[in-house]
C-alpha positions, 0 to 999 in steps of 0.5 A: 662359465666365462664370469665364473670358470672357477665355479663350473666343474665338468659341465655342472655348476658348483655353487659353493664355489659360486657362492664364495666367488660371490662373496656370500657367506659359506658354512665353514668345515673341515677342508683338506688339501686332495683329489675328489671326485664324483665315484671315488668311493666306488673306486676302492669298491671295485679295488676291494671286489675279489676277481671272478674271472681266472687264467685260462692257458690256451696251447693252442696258441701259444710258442713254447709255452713250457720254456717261454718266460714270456705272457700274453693275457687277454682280459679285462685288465682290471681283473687281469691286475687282481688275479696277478696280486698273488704271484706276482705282488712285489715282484715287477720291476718296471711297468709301462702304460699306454692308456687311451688319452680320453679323446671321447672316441674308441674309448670302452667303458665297462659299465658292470663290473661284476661282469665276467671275464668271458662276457667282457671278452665277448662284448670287446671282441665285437665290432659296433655294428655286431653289438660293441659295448661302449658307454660313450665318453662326451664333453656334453655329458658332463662326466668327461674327466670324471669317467677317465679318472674312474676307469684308471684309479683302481688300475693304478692302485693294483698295479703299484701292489705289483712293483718291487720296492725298486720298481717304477711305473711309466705311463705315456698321455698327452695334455688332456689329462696329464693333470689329472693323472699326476694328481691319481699318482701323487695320491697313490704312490706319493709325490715324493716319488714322482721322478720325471715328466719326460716331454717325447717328440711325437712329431716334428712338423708344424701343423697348419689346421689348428687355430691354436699351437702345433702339439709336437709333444706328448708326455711320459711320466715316472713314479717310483714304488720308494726312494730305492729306485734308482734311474739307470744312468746313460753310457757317455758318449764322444761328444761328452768326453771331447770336453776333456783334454789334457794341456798339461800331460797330467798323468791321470789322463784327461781332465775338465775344468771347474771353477774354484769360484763360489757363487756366494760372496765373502760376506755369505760364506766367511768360512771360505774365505782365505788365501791362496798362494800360487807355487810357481809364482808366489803371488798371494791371492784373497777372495774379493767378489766371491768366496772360494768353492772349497775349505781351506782343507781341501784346497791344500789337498787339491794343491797336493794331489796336483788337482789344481791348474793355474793356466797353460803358463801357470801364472793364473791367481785363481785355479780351476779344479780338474775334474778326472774322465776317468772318474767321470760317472755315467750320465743322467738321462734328461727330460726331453726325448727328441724324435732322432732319440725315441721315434716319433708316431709316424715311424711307430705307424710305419713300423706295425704296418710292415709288420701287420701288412696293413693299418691296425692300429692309429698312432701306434707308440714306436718300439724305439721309445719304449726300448728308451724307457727300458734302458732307463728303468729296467734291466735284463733280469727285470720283469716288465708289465703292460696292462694297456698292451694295444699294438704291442710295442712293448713286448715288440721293444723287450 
């Protein structure tokens, strides 16, 4: 493996790999750009499987159970997700997920999927000792990523029957199969709609037990069902709209400046190049090392609609294009969530532990981070999924 990396896949030796890498001859085929790997066909197997469990209201245990228009399912998510296809195909406008990260440890792994829903229960319901069904998860076993690719493929195939045309899913994983995980959701909901990998402030300490780098970032990727998804744009805040003044009264309120400048030269863009007069002195300008960044048609619009600025004392050759607050768009959410701006794992575990009274769950997501995602892709009308419900952040943050 430390000559050869190449040819070593999950423990097992790929002597094709190996033989190209050694130069021999291998027999030529058909080769295609994708994702394969050992069990994908009875990924699709299982997606095509009819459920053989069914929704079964428990009153008992419920909170206005004829008025809510809240769910809470208990299930085999698998199974949860077909039932779900006939009411709700079409018609989730954001789902999020928090899946486990594939650590090795605490991890269930079905090991028969045409197990009912009622012994899926039983067995997840117990703890190790009284029985726990677990098909453990260990680099030594060879099938390490194999296993975890195999357990979210066939949810996230169902899950995207599930979303509205407008619809996105996000999901929440750290490094250990972020790679993995863009390529199962390039395959099933098309590269061209994947919208963002958002790099969240999980913490925001050094940590001096790792021989290698602190981890202060986990990631949160977008995928959208089609190009009809739009991300929400953000309100502006103050500190966005201080870059606008008005120096010289304009009526239309504050204003920016932006460059007439184009970043191509003459030479480049010969179509925007002419001269510009200034009107209060007549000085006569051409474009030297760049061209203008408008037509000739547009500048004199600009000049008429009193949209041009030639400094405090109007003297400037070359003019800035004044960009209106007033009609400034909203603003575009970024890729990157410090911990003041979406929480961090250590007030998500402060926030359950007030709840629950004491630890249940580690690591536990913060609401605040999952309110973030629903600012961005949700709105109030939307219906809002969680097939990896865990502590309960999403419906605490909804």
């Amino acid at each position: 493996k430390a000559i050869f990396p190449e040819a070593v896949t999950e423990g097992n030796v790929d002597f094709e790999n190996l033989k190209r890498s050694l130069g021999e001859s291998v027999e030529a085929g058909i080769e295609r750009y994708g994702m394969n790997w050992a069990g994908k066909s009875d990924c699709f197997r299982i997606i095509q499987q009819p459920s053989v469990g069914s929704l079964k209201p428990v009153r008992g245990e419920s909170v206005n159970f004829d008025e809510t228009e809240n769910l809470f399912i208990e299930g085999d998510n698998l199974e949860v997700l077909k039932l779900l296809q006939k009411s709700y195909y079409g018609k989730i406008k954001m789902i999020y997920i928090d899946p486990p990260y594939n650590t090795g440890n605490d991890f269930i792994y079905p090991d028969n999927y045409t197990e009912n829903l009622d012994t899926y229960l039983k067995y997840t319901g117990q703890v190790d000792d009284e029985g726990r069904k677990y098909s453990t998860n260990t680099e030594a076993e060879g099938r390490f990523h194999t296993k975890w690719i195999n357990m979210m493929y066939p949810r996230l195939y169902l899950a995207r029957n599930l979303l509205r045309d407008d619809g996105a899913i996000v999901i929440s994983i750290d490094d250990g199969e972020i790679s993995n995980l863009i390529k199962i959701c390039d395959e099933i909901y098309g590269e061209e709609n994947f919208k963002a990998d958002i790099s969240w402030q999980k913490r925001y300490t050094r940590s001096n037990n790792t021989i290698d780098f602190t981890t202060v970032v986990e990631h949160v990727i977008v995928y959208a069902k089609s190009g009809l998804f739009n991300v929400n744009l953000l309100e502006r805040t103050q500190e966005a709209d201080s870059r606008y003044s008005n120096p010289d009264n304009d009526k239309k309120g504050p204003w920016k400046g932006a460059s007439f400048l184009n970043p191509a030269t003459p030479e480049q863009r010969p179509n925007l190049c002419y001269p510009i007069i200034n009107p209060n002195t007549d000085d006569v300008t051409y474009p030297t090392t760049n061209a203008w960044r408008r037509s000739k048609a547009e500048y004199n619009k600009l000049l008429s609609e009193n949209r041009l600025y030639w400094g405090i004392d109007g003297t400037q050759n070359v003019p800035s294009i004044k960009m209106y607050l007033s009609e400034a768009r909203n603003l575009t959410p970024i890729n990157f969530w410090g911990h003041e701006y979406a929480g961090n794992t250590d007030d998500g575990t402060k926030e359950l532990n007030n709840l629950m009274g004491t630890k249940v769950f580690d690591n536990p997501k913060p609401s605040l981070l999952v309110k973030r995602v629903l600012e961005h892709v949700s709105n109030s009308e939307s219906i809002i999924l969680d097939f990896f419900s865990g502590s309960g952040t999403t419906a605490h943050a909804i």
